[in-house]
C-alpha positions in Angstrom: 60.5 157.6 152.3 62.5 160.6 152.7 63.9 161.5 149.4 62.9 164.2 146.7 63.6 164.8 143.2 63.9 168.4 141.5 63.5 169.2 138.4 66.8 170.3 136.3 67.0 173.5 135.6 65.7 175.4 132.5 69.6 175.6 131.4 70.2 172.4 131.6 69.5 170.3 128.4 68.3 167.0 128.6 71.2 163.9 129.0 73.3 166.5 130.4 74.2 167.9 134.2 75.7 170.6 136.3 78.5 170.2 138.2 80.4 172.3 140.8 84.5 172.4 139.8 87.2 173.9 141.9 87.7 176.1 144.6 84.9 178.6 143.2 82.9 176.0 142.8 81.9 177.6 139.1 79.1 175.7 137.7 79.8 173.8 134.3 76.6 171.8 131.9 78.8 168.3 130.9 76.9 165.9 128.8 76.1 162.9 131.2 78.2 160.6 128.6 81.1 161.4 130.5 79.6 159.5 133.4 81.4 156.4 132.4 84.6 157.9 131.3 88.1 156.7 133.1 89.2 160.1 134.3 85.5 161.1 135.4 85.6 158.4 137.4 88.6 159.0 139.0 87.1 162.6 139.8 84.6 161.4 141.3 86.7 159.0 143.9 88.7 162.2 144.6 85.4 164.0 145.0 84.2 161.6 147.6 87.2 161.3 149.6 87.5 165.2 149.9 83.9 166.2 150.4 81.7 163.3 151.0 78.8 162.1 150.2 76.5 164.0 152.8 75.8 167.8 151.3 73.1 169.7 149.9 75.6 172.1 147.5 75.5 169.6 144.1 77.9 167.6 142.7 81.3 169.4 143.4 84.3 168.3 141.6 88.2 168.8 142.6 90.0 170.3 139.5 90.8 173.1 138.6 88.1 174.7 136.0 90.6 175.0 133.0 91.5 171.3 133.2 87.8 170.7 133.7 87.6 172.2 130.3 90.0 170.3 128.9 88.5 166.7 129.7 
């Protein structure tokens, strides 16, 4: 059917993901409960208007990596 699943990697626990923020791209481990959050959400909308849906790179997020933290 054309997809494919890979398996998370070793560093990433179980119920959590990695993410891509800012213009380095730096990869953060966020606990998938922040999926359904208001301002996750809103990251995400951003991240689909400036990037798309069609790439290979992981989820990349538009924020700067110290607000990231923040959240």
């Amino acid at each position: 059917n054309g997809s494919s699943c890979a398996a998370a990697p070793d560093d990433v626990p179980e119920g959590y993901l990695a993410v891509y923020v800012g213009e380095e791209r730096r990869r953060c481990v966020m606990s998938a409960r922040h999926l359904s959050h208001p301002w996750f959400k809103a990251l995400l909308e951003k991240a689909a208007e400036e990037f798309g849906f069609d790439h290979k790179e992981g989820l990349r997020l538009p924020c700067d990596v110290v607000a990231f933290k923040l959240m």
